[in-house]
N, CA and C atoms of all chains as a GROMACS GRO file, in nm:
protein
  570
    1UNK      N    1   2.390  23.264   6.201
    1UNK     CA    2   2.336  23.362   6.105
    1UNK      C    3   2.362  23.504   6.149
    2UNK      N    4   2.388  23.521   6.284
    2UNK     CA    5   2.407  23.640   6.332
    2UNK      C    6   2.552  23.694   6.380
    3UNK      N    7   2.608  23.611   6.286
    3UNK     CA    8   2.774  23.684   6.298
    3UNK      C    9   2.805  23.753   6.243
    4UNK      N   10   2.894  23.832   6.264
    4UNK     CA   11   2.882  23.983   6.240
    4UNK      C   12   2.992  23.973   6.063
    5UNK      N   13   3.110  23.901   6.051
    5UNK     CA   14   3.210  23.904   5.948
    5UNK      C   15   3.114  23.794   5.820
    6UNK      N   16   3.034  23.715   5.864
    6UNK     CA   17   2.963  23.652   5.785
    6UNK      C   18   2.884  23.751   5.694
    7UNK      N   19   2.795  23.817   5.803
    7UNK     CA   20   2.682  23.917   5.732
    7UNK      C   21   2.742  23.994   5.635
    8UNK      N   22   2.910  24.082   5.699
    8UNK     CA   23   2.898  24.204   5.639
    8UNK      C   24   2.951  24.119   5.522
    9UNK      N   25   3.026  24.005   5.493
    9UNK     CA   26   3.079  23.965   5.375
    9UNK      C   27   2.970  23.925   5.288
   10UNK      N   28   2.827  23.858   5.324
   10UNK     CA   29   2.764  23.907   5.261
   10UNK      C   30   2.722  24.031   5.152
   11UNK      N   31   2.721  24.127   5.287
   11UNK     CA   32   2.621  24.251   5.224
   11UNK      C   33   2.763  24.310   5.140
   12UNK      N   34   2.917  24.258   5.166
   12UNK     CA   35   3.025  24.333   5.061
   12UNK      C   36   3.005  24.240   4.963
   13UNK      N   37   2.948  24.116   4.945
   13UNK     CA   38   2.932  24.024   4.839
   13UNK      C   39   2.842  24.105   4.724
   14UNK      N   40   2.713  24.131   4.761
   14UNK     CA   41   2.617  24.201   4.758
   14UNK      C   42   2.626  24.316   4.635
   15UNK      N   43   2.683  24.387   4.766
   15UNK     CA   44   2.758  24.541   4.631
   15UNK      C   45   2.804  24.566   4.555
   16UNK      N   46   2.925  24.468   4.616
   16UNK     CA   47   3.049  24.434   4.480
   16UNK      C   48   2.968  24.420   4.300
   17UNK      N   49   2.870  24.284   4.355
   17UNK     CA   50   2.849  24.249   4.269
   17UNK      C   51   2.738  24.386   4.196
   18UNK      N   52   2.667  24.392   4.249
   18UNK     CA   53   2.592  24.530   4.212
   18UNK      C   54   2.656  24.610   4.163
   19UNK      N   55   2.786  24.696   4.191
   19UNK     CA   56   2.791  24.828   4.145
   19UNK      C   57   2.923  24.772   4.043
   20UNK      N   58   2.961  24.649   4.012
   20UNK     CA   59   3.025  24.582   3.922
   20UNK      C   60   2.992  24.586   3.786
   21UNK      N   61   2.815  24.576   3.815
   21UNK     CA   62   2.716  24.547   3.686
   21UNK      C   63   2.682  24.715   3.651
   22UNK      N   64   2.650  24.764   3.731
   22UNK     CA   65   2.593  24.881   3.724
   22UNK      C   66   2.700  24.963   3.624
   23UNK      N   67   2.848  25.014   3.684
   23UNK     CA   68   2.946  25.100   3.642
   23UNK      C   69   2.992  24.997   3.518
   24UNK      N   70   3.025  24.878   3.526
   24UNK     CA   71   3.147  24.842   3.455
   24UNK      C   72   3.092  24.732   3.308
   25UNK      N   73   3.098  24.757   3.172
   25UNK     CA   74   3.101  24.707   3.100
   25UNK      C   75   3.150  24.551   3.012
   26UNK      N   76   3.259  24.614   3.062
   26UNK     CA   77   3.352  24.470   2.961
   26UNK      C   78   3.356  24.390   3.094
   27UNK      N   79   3.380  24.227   3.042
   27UNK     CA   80   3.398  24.141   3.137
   27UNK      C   81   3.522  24.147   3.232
   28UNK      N   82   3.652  24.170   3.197
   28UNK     CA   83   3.739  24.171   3.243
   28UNK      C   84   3.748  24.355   3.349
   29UNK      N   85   3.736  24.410   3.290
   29UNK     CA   86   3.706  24.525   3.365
   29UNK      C   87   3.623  24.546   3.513
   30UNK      N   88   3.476  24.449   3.479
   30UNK     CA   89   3.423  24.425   3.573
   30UNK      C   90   3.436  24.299   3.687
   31UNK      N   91   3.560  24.232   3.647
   31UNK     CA   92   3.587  24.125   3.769
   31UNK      C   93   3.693  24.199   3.832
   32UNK      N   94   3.728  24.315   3.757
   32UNK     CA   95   3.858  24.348   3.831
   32UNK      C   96   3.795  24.489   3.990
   33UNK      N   97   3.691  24.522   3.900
   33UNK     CA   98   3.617  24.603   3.955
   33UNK      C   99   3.556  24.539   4.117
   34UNK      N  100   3.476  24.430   4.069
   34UNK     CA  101   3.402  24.357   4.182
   34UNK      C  102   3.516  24.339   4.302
   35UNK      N  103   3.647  24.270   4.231
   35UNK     CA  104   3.747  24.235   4.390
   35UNK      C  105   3.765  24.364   4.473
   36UNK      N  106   3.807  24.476   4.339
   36UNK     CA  107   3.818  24.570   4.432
   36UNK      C  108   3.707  24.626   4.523
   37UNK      N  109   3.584  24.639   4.519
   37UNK     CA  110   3.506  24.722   4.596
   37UNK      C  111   3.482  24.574   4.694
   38UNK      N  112   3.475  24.484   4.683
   38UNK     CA  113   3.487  24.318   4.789
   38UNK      C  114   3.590  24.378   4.873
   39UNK      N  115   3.700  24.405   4.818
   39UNK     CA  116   3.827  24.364   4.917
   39UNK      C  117   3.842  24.492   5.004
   40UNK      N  118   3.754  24.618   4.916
   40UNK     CA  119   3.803  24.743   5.061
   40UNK      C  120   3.704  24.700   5.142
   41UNK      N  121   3.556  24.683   5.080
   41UNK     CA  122   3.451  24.652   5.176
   41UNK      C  123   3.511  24.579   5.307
   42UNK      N  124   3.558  24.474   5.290
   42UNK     CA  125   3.575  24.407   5.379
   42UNK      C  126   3.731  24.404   5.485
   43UNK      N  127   3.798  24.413   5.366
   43UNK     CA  128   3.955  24.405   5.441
   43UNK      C  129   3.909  24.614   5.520
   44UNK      N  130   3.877  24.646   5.459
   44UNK     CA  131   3.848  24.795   5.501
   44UNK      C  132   3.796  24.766   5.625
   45UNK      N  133   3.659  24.714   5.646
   45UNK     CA  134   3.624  24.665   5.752
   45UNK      C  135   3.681  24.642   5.890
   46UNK      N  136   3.740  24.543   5.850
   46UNK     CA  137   3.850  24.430   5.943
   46UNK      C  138   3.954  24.534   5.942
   47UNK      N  139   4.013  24.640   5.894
   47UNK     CA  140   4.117  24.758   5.909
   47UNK      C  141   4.057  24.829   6.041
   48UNK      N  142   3.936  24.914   6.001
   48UNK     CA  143   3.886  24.981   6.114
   48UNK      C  144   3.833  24.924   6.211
   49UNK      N  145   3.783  24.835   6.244
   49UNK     CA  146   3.743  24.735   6.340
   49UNK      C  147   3.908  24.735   6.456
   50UNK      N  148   4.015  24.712   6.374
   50UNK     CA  149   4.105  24.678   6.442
   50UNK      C  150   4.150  24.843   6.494
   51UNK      N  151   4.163  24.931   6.430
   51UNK     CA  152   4.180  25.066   6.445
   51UNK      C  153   4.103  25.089   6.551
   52UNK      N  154   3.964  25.058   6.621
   52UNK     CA  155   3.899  25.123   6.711
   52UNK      C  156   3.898  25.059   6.786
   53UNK      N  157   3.991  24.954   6.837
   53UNK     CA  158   4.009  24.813   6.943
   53UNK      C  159   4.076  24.920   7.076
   54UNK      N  160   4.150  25.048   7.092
   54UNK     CA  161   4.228  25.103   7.183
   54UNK      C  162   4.071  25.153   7.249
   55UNK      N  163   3.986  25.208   7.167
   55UNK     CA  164   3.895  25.270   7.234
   55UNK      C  165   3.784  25.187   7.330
   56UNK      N  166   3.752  25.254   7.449
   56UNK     CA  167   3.697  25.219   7.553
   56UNK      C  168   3.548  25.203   7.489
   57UNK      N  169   3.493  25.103   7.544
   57UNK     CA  170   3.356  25.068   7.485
   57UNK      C  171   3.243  25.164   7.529
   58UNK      N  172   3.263  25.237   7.630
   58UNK     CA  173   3.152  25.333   7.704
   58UNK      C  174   3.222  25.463   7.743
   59UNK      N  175   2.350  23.498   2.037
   59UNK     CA  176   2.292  23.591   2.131
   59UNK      C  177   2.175  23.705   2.092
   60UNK      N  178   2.113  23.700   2.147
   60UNK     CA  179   2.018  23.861   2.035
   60UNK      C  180   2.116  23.968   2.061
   61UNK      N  181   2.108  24.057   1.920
   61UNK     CA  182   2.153  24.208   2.010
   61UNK      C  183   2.072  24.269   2.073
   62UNK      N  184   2.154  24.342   2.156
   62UNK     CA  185   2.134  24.475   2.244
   62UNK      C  186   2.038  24.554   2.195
   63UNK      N  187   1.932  24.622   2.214
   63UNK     CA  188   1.900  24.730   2.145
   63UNK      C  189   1.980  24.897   2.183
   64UNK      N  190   2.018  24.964   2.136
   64UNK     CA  191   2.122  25.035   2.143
   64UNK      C  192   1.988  25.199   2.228
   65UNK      N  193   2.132  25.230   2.351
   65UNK     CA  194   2.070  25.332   2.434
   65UNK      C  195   2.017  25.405   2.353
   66UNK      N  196   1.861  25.420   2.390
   66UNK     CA  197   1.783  25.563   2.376
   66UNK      C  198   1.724  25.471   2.310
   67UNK      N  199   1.687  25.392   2.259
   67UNK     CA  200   1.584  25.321   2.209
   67UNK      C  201   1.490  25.242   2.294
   68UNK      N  202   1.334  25.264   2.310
   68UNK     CA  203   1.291  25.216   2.425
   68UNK      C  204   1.138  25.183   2.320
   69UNK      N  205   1.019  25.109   2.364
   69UNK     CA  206   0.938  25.085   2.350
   69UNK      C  207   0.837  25.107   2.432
   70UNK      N  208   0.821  25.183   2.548
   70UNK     CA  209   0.740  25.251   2.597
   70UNK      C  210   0.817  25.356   2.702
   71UNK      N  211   0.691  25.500   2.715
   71UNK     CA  212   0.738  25.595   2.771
   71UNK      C  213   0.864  25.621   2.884
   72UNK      N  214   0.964  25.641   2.884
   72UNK     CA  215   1.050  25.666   2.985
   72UNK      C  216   1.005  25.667   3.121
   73UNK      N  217   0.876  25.725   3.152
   73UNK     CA  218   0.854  25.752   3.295
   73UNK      C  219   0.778  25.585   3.291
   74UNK      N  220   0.696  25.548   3.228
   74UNK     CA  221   0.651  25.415   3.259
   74UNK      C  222   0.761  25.300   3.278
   75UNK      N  223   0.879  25.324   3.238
   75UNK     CA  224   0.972  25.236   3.228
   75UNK      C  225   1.060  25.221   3.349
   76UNK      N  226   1.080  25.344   3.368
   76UNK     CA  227   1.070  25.404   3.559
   76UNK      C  228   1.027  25.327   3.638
   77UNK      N  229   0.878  25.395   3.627
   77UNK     CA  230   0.821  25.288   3.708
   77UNK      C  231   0.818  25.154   3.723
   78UNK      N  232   0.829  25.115   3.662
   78UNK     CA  233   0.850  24.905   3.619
   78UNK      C  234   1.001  24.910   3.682
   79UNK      N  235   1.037  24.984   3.620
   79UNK     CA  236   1.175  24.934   3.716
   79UNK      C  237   1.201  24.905   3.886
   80UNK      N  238   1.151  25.067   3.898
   80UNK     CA  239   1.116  25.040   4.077
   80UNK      C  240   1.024  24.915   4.139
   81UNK      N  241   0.891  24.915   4.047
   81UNK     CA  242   0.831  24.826   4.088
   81UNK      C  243   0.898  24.663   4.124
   82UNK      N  244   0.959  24.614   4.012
   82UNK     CA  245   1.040  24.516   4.007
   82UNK      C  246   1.241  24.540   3.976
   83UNK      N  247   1.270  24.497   4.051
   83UNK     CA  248   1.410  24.540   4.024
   83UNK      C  249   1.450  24.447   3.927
   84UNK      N  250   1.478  24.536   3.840
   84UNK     CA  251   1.562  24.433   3.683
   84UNK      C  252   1.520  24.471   3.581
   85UNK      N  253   1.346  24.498   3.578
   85UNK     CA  254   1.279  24.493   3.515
   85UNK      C  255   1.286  24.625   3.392
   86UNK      N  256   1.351  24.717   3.436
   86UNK     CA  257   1.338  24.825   3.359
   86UNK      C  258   1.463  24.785   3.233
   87UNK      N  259   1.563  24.688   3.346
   87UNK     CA  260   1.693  24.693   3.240
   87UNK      C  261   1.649  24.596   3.118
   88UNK      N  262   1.539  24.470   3.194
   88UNK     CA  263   1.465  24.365   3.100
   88UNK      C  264   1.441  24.417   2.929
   89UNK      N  265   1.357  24.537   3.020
   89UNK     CA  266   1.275  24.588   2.878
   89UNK      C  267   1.353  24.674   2.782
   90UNK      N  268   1.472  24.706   2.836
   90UNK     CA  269   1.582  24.764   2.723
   90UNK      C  270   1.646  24.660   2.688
   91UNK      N  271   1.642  24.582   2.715
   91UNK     CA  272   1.736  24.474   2.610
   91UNK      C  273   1.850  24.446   2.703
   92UNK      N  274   1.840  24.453   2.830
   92UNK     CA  275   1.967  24.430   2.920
   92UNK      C  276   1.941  24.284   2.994
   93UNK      N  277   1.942  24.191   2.968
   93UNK     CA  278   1.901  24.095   3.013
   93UNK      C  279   1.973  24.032   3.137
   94UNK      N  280   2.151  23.992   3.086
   94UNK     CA  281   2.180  23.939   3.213
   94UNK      C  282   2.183  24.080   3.347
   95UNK      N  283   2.227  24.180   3.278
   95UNK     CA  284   2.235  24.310   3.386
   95UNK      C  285   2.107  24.302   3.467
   96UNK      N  286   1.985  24.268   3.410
   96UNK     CA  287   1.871  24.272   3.465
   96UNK      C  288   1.866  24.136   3.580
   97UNK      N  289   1.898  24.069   3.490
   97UNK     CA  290   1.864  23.896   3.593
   97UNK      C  291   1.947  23.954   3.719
   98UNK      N  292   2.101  23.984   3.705
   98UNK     CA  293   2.192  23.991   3.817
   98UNK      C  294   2.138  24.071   3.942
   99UNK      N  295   2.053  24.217   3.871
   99UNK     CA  296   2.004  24.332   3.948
   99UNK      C  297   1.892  24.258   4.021
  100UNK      N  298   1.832  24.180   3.975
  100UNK     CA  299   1.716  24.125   4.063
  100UNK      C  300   1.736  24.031   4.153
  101UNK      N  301   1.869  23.928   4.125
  101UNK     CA  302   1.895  23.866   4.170
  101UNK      C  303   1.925  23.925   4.390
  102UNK      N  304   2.029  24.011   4.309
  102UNK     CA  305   2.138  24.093   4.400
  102UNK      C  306   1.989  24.152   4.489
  103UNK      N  307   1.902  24.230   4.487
  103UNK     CA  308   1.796  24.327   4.501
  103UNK      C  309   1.762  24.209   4.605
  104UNK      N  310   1.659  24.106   4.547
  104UNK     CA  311   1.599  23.998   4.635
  104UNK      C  312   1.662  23.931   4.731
  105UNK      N  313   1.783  23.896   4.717
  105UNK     CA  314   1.867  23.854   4.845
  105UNK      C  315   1.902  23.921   4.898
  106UNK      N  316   1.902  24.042   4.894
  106UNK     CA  317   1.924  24.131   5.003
  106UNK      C  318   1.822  24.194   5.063
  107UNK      N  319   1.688  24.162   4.994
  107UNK     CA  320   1.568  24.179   5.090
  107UNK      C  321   1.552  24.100   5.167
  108UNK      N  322   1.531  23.972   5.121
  108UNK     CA  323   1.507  23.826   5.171
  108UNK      C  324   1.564  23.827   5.309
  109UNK      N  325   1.720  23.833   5.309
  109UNK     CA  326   1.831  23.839   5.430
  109UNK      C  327   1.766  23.944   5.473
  110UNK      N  328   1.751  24.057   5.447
  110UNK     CA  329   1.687  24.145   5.558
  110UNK      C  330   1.573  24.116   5.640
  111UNK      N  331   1.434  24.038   5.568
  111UNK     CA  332   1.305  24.007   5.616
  111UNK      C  333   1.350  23.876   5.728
  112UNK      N  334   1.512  23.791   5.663
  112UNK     CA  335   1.509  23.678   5.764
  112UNK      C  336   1.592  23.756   5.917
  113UNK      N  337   1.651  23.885   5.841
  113UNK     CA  338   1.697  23.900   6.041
  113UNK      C  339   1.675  24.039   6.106
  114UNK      N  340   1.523  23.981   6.085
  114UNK     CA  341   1.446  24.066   6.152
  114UNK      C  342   1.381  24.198   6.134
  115UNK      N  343   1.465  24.253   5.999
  115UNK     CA  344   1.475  24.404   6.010
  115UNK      C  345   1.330  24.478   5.995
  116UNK      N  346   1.308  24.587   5.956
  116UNK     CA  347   1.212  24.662   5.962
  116UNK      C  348   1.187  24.753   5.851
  117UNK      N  349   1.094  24.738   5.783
  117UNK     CA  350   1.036  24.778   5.635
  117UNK      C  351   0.982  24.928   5.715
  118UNK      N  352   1.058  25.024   5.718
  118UNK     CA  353   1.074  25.131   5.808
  118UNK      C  354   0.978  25.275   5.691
  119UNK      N  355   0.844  25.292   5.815
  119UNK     CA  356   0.772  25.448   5.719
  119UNK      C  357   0.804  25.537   5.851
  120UNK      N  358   0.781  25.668   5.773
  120UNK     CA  359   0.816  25.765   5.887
  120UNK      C  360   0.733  25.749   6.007
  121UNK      N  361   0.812  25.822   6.064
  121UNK     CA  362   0.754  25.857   6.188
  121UNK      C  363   0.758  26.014   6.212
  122UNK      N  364   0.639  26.027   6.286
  122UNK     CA  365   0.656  26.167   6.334
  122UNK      C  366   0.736  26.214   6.422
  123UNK      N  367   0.833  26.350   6.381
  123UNK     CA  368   0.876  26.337   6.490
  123UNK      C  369   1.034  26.299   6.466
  124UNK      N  370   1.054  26.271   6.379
  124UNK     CA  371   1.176  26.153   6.380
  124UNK      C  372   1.211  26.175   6.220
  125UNK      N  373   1.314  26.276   6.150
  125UNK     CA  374   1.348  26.292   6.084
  125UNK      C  375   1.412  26.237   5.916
  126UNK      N  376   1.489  26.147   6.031
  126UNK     CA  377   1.580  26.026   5.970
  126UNK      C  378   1.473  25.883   5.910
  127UNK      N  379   1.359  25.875   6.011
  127UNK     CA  380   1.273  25.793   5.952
  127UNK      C  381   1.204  25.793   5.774
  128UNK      N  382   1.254  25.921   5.775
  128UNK     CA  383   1.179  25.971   5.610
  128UNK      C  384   1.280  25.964   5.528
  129UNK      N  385   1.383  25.946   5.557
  129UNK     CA  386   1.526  25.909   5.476
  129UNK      C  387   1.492  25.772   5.481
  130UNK      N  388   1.469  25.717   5.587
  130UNK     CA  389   1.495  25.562   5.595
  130UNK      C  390   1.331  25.477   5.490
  131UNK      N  391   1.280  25.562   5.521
  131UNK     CA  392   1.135  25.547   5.460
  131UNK      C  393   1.141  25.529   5.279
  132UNK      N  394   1.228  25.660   5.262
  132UNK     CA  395   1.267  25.677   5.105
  132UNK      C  396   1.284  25.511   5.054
  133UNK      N  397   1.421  25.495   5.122
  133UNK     CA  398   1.487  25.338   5.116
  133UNK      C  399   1.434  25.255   5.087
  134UNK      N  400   1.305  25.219   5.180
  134UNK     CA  401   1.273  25.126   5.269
  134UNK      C  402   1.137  25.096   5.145
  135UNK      N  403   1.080  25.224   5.049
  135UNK     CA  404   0.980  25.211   4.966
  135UNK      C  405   1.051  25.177   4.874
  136UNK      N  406   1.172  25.218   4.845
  136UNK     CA  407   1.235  25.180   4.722
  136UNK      C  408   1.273  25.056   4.632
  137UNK      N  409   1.205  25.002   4.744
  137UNK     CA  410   1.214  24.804   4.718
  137UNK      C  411   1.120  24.806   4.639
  138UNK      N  412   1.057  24.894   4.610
  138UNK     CA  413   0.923  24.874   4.547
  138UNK      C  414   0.770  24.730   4.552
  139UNK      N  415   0.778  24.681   4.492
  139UNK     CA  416   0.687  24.565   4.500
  139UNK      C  417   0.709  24.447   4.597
  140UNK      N  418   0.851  24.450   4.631
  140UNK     CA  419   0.856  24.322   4.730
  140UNK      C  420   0.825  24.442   4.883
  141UNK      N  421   0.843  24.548   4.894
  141UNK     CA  422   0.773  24.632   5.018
  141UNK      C  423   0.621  24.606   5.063
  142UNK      N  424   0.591  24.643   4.909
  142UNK     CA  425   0.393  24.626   4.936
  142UNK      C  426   0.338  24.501   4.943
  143UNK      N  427   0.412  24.386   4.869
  143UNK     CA  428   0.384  24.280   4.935
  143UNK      C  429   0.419  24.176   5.053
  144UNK      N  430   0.511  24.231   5.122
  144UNK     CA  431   0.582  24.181   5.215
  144UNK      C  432   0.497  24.293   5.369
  145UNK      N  433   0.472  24.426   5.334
  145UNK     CA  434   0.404  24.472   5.409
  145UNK      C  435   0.291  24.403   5.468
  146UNK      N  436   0.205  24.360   5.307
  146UNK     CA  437   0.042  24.352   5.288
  146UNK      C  438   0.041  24.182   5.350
  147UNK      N  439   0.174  24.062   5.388
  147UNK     CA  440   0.112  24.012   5.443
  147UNK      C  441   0.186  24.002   5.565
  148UNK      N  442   0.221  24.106   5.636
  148UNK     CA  443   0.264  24.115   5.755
  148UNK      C  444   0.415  24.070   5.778
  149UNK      N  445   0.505  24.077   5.692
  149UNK     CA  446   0.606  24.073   5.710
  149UNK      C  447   0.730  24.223   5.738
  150UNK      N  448   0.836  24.228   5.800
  150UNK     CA  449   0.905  24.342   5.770
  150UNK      C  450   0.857  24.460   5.913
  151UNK      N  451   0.780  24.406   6.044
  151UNK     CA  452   0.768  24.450   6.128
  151UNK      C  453   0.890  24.526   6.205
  152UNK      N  454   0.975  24.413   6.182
  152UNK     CA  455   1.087  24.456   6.251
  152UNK      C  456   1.051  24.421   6.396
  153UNK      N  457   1.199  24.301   6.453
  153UNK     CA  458   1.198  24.303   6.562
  153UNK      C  459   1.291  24.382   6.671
  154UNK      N  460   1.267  24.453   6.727
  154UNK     CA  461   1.350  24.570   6.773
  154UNK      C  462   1.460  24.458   6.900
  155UNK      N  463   1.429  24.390   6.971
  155UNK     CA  464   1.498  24.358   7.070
  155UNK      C  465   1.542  24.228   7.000
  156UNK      N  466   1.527  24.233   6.870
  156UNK     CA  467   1.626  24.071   6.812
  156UNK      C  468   1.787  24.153   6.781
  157UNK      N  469   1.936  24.037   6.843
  157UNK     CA  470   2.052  24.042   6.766
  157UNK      C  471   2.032  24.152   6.661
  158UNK      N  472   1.976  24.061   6.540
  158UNK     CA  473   2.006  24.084   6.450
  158UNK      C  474   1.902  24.163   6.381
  159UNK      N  475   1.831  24.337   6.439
  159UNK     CA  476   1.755  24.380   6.380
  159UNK      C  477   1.818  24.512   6.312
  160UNK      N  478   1.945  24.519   6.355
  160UNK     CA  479   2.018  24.618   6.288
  160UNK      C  480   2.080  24.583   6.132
  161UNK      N  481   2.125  24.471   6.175
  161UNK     CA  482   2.154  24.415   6.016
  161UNK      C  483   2.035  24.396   5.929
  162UNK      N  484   1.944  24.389   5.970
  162UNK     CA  485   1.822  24.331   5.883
  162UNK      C  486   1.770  24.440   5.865
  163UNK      N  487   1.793  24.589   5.884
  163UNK     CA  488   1.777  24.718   5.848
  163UNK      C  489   1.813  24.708   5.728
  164UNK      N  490   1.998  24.696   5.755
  164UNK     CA  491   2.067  24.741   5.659
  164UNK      C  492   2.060  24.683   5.541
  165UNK      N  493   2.042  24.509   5.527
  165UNK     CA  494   2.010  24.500   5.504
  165UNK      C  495   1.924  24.535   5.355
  166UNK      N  496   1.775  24.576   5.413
  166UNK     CA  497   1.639  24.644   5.367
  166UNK      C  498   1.671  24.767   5.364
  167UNK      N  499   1.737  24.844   5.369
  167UNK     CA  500   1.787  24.988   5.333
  167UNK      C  501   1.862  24.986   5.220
  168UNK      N  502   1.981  24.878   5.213
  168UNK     CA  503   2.098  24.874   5.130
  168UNK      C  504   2.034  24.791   4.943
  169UNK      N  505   1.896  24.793   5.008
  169UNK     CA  506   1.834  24.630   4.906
  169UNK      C  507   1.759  24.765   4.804
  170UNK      N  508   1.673  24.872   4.933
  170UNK     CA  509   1.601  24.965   4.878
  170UNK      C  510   1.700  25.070   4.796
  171UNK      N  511   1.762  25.143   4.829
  171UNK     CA  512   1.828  25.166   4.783
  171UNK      C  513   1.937  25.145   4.640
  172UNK      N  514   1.984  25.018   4.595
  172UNK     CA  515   2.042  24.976   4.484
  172UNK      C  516   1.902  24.984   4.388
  173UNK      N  517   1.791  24.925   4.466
  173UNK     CA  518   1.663  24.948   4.322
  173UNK      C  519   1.628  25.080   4.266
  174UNK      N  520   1.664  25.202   4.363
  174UNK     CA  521   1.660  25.327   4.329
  174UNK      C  522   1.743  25.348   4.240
  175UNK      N  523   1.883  25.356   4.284
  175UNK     CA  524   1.988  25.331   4.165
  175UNK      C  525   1.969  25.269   3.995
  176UNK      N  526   1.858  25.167   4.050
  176UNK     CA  527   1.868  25.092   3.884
  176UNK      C  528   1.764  25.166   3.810
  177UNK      N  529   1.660  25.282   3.893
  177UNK     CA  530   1.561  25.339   3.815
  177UNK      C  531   1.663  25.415   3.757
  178UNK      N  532   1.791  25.497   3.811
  178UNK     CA  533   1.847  25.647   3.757
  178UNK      C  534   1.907  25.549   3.642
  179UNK      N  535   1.936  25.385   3.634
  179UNK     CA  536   2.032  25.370   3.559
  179UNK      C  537   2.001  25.350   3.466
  180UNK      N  538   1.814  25.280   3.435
  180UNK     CA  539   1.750  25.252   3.313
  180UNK      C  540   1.668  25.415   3.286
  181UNK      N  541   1.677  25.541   3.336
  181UNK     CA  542   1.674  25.669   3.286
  181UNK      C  543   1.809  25.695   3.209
  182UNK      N  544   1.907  25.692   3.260
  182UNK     CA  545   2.041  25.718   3.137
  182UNK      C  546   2.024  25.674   3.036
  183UNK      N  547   2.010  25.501   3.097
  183UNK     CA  548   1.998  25.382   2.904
  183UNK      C  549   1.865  25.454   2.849
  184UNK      N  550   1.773  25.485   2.887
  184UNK     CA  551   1.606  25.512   2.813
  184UNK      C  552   1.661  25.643   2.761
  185UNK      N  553   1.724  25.744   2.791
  185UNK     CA  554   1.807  25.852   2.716
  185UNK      C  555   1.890  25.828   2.620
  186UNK      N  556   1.980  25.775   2.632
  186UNK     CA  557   2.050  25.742   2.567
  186UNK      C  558   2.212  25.823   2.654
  187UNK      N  559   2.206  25.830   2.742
  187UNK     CA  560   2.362  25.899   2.824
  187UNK      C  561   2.438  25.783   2.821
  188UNK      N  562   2.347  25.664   2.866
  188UNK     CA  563   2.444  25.554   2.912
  188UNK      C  564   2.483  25.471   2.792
  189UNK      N  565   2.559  25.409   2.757
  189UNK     CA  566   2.521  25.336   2.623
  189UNK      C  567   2.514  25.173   2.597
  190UNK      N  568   2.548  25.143   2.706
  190UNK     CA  569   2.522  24.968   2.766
  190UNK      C  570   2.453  24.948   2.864
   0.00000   0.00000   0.00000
């Protein structure tokens, strides 16, 4: 329960779906909407995660 | 399907409608005639409290002293009704030295927060700015 790519895909599950409903109207508009804010959430994620791998932990 | 009732049409006062909204997340979109938008918003709202109360996090009021606590506080009330009752029976302490008490913030920040959002969003529809 306390893994870290589980949770945040959660909480990008989460939003997606939220600000999908919130902004976007028509059906098709809003599935196209949801992948996108899913896929930066997360592939975004897993981008910077890998981006800050050179840096020293302390 | 029923129809919609079309933005700016409301059946009780705007600010009371507000409030119901915060109180319950969905609820404001319910009473305009937004039904699945509403089910989804409550849906989305409660599991992301729920997951917060299961890892650990902390139903966060200010502190003195501590700035950011009153930002986090904003949030953290913004859950509205599942706050005061999750407070009132001792849930939402927050365990500070658990894994997972940072996520279970966010969590309860990210949960409080979207219900704030759905008050500004059933103020547009109760105006009539928004029109779905």
């Amino acid at each position: 329960m306390v893994d870290h790519l589980t949770l945040m895909t959660l909480h990008a599950l989460l939003i997606a779906v939220f600000f999908s409903f919130l902004w976007k109207s028509d059906k098709h508009e809003r599935t196209v909407y949801f992948w996108k804010v899913f896929g930066a959430l997360v592939l975004g994620a897993i981008a910077l995660g890998w981006l800050m791998y050179p840096f020293p932990r302390s | 399907m029923p129809e919609r009732p079309p933005a700016g049409s409301r059946s009780l006062p705007l600010a009371v409608l507000m409030g119901l909204a915060w109180l319950v997340p969905g609820l404001g979109h319910l009473l305009l005639g937004r039904r699945t938008r509403a089910a989804v918003f409550f849906v989305v709202v409660v599991i992301g409290f729920i997951v917060g109360l299961v890892l650990d996090g902390e139903l966060i009021l200010p502190h003195a002293g501590d700035p950011l606590s009153y930002l986090a506080a904003i949030a953290s009330i913004g859950n509205g009704m599942l706050f005061f009752v999750a407070h009132s029976v001792g849930l939402g302490q927050g365990v500070v030295t658990s894994p997972s008490y940072e996520y279970g913030n966010t969590f309860l920040l990210t949960a409080g927060m979207m219900n704030l959002l759905l008050v500004l969003d059933v103020h547009d529809i109760g105006t009539g700015k928004k029109e779905w």
